[in-house]
LUMBA-448233 format. One record per residue (C-alpha): residue number from 1; x, y, z; residue in one letter. Coordinates in steps of 0.05 Angstrom, whole numbers, padded with zeros to 5 digits, always signed. Last residue first. Layout:
<sites>
[NUM; [X; Y; Z]; "A"]
...
</sites>
This chain:
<sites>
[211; [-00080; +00159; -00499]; "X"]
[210; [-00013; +00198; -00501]; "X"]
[209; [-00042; +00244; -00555]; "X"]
[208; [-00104; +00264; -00510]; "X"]
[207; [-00054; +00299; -00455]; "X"]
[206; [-00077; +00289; -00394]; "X"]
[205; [-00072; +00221; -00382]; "X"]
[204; [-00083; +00178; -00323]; "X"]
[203; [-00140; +00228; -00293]; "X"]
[202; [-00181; +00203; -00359]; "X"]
[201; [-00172; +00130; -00347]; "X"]
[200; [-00198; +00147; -00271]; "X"]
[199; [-00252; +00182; -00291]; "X"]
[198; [-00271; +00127; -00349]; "X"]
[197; [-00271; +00080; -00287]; "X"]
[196; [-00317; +00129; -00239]; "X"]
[195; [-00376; +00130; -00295]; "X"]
[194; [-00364; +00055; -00309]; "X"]
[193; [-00388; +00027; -00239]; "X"]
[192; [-00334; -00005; -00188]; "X"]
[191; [-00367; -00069; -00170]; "X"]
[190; [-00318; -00115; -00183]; "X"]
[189; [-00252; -00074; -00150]; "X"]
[188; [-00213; -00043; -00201]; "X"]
[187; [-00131; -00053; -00176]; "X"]
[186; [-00080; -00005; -00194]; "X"]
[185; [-00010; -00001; -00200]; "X"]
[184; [+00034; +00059; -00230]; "X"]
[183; [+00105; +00060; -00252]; "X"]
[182; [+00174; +00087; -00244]; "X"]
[181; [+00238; +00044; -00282]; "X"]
[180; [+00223; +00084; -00328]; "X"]
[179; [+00235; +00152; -00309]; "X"]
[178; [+00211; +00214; -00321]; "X"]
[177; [+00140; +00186; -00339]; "X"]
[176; [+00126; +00168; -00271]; "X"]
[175; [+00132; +00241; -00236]; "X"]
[174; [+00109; +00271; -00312]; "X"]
[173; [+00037; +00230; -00300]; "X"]
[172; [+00023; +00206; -00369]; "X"]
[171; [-00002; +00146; -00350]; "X"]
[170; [-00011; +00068; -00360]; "X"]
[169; [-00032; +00024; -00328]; "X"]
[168; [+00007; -00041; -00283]; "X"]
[167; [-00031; -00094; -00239]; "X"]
[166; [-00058; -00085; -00175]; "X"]
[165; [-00092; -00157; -00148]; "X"]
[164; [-00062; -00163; -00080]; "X"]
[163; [-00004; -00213; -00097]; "X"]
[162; [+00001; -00172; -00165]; "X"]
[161; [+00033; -00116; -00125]; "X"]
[160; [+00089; -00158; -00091]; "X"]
[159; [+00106; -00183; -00164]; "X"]
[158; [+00111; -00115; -00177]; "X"]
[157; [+00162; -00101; -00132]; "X"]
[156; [+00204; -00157; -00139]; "X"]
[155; [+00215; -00132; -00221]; "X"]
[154; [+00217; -00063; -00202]; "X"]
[153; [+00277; -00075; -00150]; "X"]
[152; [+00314; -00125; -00198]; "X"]
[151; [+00304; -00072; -00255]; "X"]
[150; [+00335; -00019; -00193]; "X"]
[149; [+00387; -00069; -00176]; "X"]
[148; [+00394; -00103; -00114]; "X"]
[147; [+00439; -00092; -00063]; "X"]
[146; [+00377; -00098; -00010]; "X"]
[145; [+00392; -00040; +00034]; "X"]
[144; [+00425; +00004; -00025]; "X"]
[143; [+00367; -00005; -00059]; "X"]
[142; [+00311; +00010; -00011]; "X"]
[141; [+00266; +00036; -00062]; "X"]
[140; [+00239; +00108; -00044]; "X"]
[139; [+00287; +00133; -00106]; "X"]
[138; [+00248; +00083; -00157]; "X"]
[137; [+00185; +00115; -00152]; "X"]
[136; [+00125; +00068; -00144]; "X"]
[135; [+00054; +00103; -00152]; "X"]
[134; [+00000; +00057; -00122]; "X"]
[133; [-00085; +00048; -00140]; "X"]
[132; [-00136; +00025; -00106]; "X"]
[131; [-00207; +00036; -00145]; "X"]
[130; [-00258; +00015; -00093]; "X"]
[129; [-00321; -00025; -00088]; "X"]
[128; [-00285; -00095; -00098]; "X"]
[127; [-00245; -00072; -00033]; "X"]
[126; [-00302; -00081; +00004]; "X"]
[125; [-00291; -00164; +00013]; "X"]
[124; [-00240; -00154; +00053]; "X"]
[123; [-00197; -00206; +00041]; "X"]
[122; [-00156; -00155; -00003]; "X"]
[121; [-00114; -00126; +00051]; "X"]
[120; [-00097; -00190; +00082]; "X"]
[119; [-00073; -00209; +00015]; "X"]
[118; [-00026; -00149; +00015]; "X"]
[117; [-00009; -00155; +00089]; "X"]
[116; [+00013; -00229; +00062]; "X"]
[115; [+00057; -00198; +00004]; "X"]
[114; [+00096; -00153; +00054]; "X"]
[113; [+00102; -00211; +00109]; "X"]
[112; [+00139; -00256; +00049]; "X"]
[111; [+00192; -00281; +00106]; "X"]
[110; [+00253; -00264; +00073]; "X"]
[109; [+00260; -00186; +00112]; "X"]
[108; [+00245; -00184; +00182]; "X"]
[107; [+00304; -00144; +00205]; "X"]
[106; [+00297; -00091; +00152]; "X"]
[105; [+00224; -00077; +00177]; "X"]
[104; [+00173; -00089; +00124]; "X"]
[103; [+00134; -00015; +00089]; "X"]
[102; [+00086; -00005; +00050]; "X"]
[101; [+00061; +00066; +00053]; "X"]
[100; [+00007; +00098; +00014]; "X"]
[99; [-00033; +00047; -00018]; "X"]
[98; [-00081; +00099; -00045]; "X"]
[97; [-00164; +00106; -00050]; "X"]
[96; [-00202; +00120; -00111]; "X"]
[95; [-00280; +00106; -00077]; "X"]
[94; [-00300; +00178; -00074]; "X"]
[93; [-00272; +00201; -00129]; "X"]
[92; [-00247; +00272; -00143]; "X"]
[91; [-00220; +00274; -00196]; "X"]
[90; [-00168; +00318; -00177]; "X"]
[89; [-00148; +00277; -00125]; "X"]
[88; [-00105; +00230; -00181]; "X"]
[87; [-00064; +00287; -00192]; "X"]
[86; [-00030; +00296; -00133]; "X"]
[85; [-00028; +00360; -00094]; "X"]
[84; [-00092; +00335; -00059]; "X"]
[83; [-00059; +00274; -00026]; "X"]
[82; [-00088; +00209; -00054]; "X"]
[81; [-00143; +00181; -00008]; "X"]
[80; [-00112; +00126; +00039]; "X"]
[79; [-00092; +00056; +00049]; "X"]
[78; [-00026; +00044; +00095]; "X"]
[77; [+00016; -00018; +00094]; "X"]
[76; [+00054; -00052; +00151]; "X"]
[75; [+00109; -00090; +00176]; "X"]
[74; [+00151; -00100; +00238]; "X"]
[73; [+00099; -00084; +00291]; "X"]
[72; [+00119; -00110; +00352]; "X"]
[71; [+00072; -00136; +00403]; "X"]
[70; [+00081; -00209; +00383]; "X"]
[69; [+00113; -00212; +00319]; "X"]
[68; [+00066; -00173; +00277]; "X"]
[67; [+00044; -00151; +00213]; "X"]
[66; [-00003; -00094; +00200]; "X"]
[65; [-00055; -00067; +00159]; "X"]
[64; [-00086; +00003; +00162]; "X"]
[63; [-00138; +00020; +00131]; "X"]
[62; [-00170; +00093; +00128]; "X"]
[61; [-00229; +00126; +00089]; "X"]
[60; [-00253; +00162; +00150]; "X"]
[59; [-00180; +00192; +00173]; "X"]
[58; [-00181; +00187; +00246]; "X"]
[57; [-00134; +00128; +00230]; "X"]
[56; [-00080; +00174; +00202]; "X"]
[55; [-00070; +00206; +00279]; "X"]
[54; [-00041; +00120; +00296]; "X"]
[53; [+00001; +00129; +00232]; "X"]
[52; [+00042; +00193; +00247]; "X"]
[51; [+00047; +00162; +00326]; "X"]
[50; [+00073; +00094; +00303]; "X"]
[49; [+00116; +00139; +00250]; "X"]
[48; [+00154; +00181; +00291]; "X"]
[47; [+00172; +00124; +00347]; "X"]
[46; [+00199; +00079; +00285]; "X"]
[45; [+00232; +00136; +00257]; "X"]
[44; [+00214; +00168; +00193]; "X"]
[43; [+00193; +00145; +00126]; "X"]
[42; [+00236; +00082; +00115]; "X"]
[41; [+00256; +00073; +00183]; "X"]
[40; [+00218; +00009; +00205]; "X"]
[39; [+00271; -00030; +00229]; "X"]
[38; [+00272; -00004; +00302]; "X"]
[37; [+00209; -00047; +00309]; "X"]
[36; [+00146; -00006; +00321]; "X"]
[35; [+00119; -00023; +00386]; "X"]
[34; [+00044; -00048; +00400]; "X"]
[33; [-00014; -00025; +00454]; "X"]
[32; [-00022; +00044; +00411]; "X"]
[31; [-00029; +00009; +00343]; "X"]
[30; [-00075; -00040; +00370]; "X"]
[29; [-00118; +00011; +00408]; "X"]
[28; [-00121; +00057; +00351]; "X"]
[27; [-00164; -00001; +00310]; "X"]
[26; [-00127; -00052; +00254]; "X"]
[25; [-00139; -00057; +00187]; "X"]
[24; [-00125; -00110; +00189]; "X"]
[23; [-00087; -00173; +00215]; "X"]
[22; [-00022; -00204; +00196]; "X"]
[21; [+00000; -00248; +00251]; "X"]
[20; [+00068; -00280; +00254]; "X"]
[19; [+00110; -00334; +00290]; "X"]
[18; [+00172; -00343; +00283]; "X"]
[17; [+00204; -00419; +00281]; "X"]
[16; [+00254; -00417; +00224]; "X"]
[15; [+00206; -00442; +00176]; "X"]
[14; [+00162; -00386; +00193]; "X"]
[13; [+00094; -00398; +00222]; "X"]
[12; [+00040; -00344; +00187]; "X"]
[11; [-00017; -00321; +00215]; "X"]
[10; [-00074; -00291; +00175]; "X"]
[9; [-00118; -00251; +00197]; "X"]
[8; [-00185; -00206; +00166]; "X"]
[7; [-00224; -00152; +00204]; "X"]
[6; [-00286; -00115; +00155]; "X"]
[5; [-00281; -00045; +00142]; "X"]
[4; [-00343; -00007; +00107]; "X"]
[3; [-00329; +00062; +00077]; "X"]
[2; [-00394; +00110; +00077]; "X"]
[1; [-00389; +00142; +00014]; "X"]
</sites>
């Protein structure tokens, strides 16, 4: 599959004066000419992670979208194929592709960025030939950060999701199953054909008797 990318923006002017662009998904040069804010410590450190994400963009499949004040990075959200010990790389798909990594610097929090990166991610009008799906475990979620809850968590969470179009499924995937607060989001693009839909209902469950 050859995997088209198309450029989308959007800036955003902040109440409180700030200035942001969203833009994606972005080249090597962008990610290489910007900072990470010191925020962005959810995976690894901000250094770690610039340099983590700028070797993911040899990666054919992918996208990379990113918010920015100025020439700092202080959001961003990462589109990929599922790693192979997961169970939705089993089928083997093509056009099933993961939103890896979202991710809005701690400092930058309250200004919607991670919903707009979503949108931004979805102007592309190529995204109606993929599946995209997302697996949200509740110990990645920043609770302690926010002081919110983990049904507070889920319920912000999802409503982030639904900005881009991924709405909830169901699965028998143990990780999600063992607790429910976990879930998994997915979004069928328009021109996604049958075949590669019942593959993806039949990589959800396993086990006939769930289905």
């Amino acid at each position: 599959m050859k995997h088209k990318k198309t450029y989308h923006s959007m800036n955003i002017e902040a109440k409180d004066g700030k200035n942001f662009l969203v833009e994606g998904p972005v080249s090597k040069e962008v990610l290489e000419k910007c900072e990470f804010d010191e925020g962005l410590v959810a995976f690894r450190k901000p250094v770690q992670q610039q340099k983590a994400l700028i070797q993911v963009l040899d990666l054919p499949e992918s996208r990379i979208i990113v918010a920015r004040d100025g020439d700092l990075i202080v959001g961003y959200a990462t589109y990929l194929y599922p790693d192979p010990l997961e169970r939705w790389s089993e089928v083997n798909l093509d056009n099933l592709i993961e939103l890896g990594a979202i991710e809005v610097s701690q400092r930058y929090r309250g200004y919607q960025l991670a919903k707009n990166i979503l949108k931004v991610s979805m102007m592309d009008e190529a995204v109606e030939d993929y599946i995209i799906i997302t697996t949200e475990y509740y110990w990645h979620w920043d609770l302690r950060g926010t002081g919110l809850s983990i049904w507070q968590y889920r319920d912000i969470m999802e409503k982030v999701m639904k900005t881009g179009g991924l709405e909830w499924y169901a699965t028998d995937d143990p990780e999600i199953t063992s607790h429910p607060a976990n879930c998994l989001m997915a979004r069928i693009g328009k021109r996604v054909k049958p075949d590669a839909i019942h593959e993806f209902d039949r990589v959800r469950f396993k086990h006939k008797y769930m289905i």
